[in-house]
N, C-alpha and C positions, 0 to 999 in steps of 0.2 A: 504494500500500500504506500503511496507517493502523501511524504507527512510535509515536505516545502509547500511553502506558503503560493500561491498563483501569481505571476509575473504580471504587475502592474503594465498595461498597454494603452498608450494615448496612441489615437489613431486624428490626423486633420488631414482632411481634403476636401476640397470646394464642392465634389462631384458627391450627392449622396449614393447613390449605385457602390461606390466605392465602400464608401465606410459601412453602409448596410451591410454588402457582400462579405467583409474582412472583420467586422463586427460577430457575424452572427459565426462566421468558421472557425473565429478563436476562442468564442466563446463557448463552442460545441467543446474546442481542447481545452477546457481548462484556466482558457487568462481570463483574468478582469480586463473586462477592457473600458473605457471612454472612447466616444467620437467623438469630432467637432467638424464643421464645416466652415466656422470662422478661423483666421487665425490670431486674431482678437483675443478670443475668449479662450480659445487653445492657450495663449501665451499667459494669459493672466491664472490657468488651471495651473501649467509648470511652475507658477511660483507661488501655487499654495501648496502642492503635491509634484514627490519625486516619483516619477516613471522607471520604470525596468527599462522597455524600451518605448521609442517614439516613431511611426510608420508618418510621413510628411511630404505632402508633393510638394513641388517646386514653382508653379504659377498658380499663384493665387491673388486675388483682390485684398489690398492692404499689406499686410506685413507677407512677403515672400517669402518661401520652403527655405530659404540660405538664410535670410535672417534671425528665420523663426527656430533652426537649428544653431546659429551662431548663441542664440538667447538660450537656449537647450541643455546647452554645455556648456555655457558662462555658469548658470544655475547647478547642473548637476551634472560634470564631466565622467562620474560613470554611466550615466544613462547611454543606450547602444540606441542610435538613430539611422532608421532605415529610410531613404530617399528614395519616391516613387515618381514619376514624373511624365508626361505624356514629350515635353521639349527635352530629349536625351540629347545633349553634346559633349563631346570630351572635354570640353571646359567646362560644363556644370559638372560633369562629375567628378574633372580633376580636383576641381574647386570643393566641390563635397566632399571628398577623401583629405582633402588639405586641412578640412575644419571637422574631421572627425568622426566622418562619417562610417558605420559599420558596413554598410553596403548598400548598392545604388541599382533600382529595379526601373527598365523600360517600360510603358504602360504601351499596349495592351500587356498584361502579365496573366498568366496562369496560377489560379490559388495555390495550388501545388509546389508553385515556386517561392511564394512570397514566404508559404509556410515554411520553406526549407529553410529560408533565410531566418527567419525568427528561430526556428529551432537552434541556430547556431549560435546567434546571437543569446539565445536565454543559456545554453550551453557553457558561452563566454563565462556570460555574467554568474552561474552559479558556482562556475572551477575560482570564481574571481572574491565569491565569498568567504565571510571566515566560518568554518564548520561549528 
């Protein structure tokens, strides 16, 4: 029986499709999750509550996926932030990897892959705790 606690998940993106879809599948495995479609209200959640990890696209209305990751990891540099983005360029994602980023998914994306990626990411994060 799995006695760890469920890996806090904020999930923002503008597109609800998105967050429904990636809401409800990690929620079947076990995380808690938050959505937002603001990044707004996403940024003012990461600084009343630390995330395991953070899934964040990259164009968005008001504070942008780079920003809003840059604020992410000012606040809580363990947190494992996954960039999801429909505009993949090698300079967004250089740029993502420069500021921290666990790993950088093209949109359209396959659940199956997103999920792999958190697995890893939660993976990180619990070899990264203290027993």
């Amino acid at each position: 029986m799995n006695t760890e606690r469920p890996m806090e998940v904020l999930i923002l993106d503008d597109e609800p499709i998105v967050c429904k879809r990636l809401q409800s599948a990690l929620e079947k495995n076990g995380y808690a999750v938050e959505s937002f479609l603001e990044s707004a209200k996403a940024l003012a959640r990461v600084g009343e509550k630390k995330f395991d990890i953070v899934i964040t696209d990259l164009k968005m209305k008001g504070i942008d996926g780079m920003q809003f990751l840059t604020e992410v990891k000012k606040n809580a540099p363990e947190t494992e932030v996954i960039v999801i983005t429909g505009f993949a360029t090698m300079e967004t994602a250089k740029e993502s990897f420069r500021k921290g980023v666990f790993d950088f998914l093209a949109k359209p994306f396959k659940l199956g892959e997103i999920q792999d990626v958190i697995r890893k990411a939660e993976l990180k994060i619990r070899q990264n705790q203290p027993a």
